[in-house]
C-alpha positions in Angstrom: -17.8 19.0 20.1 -14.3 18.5 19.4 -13.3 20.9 22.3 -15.1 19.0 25.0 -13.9 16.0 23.7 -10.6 17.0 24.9 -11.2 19.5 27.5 -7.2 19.1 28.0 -6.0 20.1 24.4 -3.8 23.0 25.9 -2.0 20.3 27.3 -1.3 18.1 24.7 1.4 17.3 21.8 -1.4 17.3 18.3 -0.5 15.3 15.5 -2.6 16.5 12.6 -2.7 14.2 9.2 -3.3 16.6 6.2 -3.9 19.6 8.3 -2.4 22.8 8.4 -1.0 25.6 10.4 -4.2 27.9 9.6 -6.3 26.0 11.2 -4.7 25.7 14.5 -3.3 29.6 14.8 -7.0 30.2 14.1 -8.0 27.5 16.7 -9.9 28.9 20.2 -7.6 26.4 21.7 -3.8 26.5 21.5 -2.5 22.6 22.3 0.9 22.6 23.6 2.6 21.6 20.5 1.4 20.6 17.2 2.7 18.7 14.1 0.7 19.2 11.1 1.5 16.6 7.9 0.4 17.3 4.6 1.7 16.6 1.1 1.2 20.6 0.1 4.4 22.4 0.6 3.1 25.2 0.4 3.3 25.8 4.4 6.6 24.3 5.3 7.6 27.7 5.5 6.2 28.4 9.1 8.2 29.9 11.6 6.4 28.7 15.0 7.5 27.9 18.2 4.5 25.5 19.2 3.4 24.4 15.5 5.9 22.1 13.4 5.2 21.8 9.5 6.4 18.1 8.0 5.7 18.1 4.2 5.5 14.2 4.3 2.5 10.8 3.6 0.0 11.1 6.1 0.1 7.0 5.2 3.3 6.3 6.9 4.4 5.7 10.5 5.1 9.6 12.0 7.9 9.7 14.3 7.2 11.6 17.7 5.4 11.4 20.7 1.5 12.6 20.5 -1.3 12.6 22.8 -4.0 13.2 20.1 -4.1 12.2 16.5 -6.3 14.9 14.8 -7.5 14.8 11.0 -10.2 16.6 9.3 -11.0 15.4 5.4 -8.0 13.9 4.6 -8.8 9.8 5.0 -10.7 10.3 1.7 -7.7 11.7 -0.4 -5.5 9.1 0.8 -6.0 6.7 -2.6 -8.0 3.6 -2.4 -8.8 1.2 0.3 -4.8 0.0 1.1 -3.7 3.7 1.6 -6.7 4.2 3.9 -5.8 1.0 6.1 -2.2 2.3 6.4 -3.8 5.6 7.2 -5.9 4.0 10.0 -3.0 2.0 11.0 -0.4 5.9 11.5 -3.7 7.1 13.8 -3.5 4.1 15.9 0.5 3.8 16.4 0.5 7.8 17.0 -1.7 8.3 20.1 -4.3 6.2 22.1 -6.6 9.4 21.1 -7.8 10.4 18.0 -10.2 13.0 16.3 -10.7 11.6 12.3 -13.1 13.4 10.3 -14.3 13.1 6.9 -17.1 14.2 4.5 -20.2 11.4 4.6 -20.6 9.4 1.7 -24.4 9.7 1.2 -24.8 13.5 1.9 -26.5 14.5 -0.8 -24.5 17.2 -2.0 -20.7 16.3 -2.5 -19.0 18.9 -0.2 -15.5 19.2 -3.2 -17.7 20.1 -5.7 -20.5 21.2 -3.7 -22.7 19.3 -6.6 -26.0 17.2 -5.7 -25.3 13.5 -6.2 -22.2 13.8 -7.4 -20.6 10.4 -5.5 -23.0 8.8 -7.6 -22.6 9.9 -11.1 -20.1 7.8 -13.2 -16.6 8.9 -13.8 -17.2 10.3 -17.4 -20.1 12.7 -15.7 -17.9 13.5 -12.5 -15.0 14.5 -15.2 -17.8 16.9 -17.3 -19.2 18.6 -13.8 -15.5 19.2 -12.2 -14.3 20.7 -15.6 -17.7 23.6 -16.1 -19.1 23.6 -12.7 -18.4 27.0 -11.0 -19.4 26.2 -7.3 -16.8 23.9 -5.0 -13.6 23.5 -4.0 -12.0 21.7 -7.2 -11.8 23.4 -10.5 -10.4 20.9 -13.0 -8.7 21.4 -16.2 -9.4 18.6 -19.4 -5.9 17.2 -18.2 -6.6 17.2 -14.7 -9.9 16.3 -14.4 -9.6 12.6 -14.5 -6.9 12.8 -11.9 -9.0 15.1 -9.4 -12.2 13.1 -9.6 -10.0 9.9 -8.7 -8.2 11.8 -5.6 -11.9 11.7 -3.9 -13.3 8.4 -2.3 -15.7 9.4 0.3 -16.5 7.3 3.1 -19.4 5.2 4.3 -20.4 4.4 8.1 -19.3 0.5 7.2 -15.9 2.1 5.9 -15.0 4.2 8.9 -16.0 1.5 11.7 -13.9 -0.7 9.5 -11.0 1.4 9.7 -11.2 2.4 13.7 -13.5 -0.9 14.9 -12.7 0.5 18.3 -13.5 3.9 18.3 -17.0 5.8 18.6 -18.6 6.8 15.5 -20.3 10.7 15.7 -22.5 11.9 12.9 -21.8 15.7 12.2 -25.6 17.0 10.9 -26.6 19.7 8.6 -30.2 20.0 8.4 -31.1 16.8 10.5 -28.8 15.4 7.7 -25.6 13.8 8.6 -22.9 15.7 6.7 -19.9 13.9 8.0 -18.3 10.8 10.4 -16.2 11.4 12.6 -13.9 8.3 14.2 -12.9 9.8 18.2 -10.8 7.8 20.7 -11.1 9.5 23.9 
């Protein structure tokens, strides 16, 4: 979908908001130039001619020209409903186009921790499951585990039209199930 969105990607100057280099040198598409923001060091490193690396708050005004905002499961790391309205606000000054994804709220099985339900189990719970379930994406520690089950908010339908009121809203499906929303200006 998101390749016939913008049949013109090859052509265009990508922001991405907590994405990485991976995902773009892996891309069937190469854009013309691409500027990938994330908090994670860990790739500022790259050496790339098309693909710049900005270890920097996907929250705060990005400096540049773009053609396409692009962000895929970051709006829910952000921290709390402020951080996500400054968020929304970065998509909307970078580029009349944007491509925001993020995991659905009421998917029954949470996509971090790949656990049914739980979104919906209180924090105490959430803190047990990160710290001795083997499955996921997140394996916490009994220092961390407060922290990393407070670094996830997902996202309702309400949430994201209320953050990008003028965009469409697509529902990504698994299983007839919609797994995530996806906010695209095109």
């Amino acid at each position: 979908m998101f390749h016939q969105t913008f049949p013109e990607l090859d052509q265009m100057r990508v922001l991405d908001l907590g994405g990485t280099p991976g995902y773009w040198l892996n891309a069937p598409v190469r854009p013309a130039s691409v500027r990938c923001v994330n908090l994670d060091a860990a790739d500022a490193s790259l050496d790339s001619s098309w693909i710049e690396y900005a270890v920097a708050d996907a929250c705060q005004p990005q400096a540049g020209e773009y053609d396409l905002v692009v962000s895929n499961s970051c709006i829910e790391h952000v921290g709390g409903h402020e951080r996500r309205l400054r968020f929304s606000e970065t998509v909307h000054a970078a580029a009349d186009r944007h491509w925001v994804q993020t995991p659905y709220r009421y998917f029954p099985i949470e996509p971090h921790w790949v656990f049914p339900g739980f979104q919906f189990f209180p924090a105490p719970a959430q803190m047990q499951i990160s710290r001795t379930w083997p499955l996921g994406h997140i394996r916490s520690t009994t220092d961390s585990a407060w922290g990393d089950v407070s670094w996830v908010e997902l996202l309702s339908v309400t949430d994201m039209r209320g953050y990008f009121s003028d965009s469409a809203i697509w529902f990504e499906r698994w299983s007839g199930a919609v797994k995530s929303l996806v906010a695209i200006a095109s």
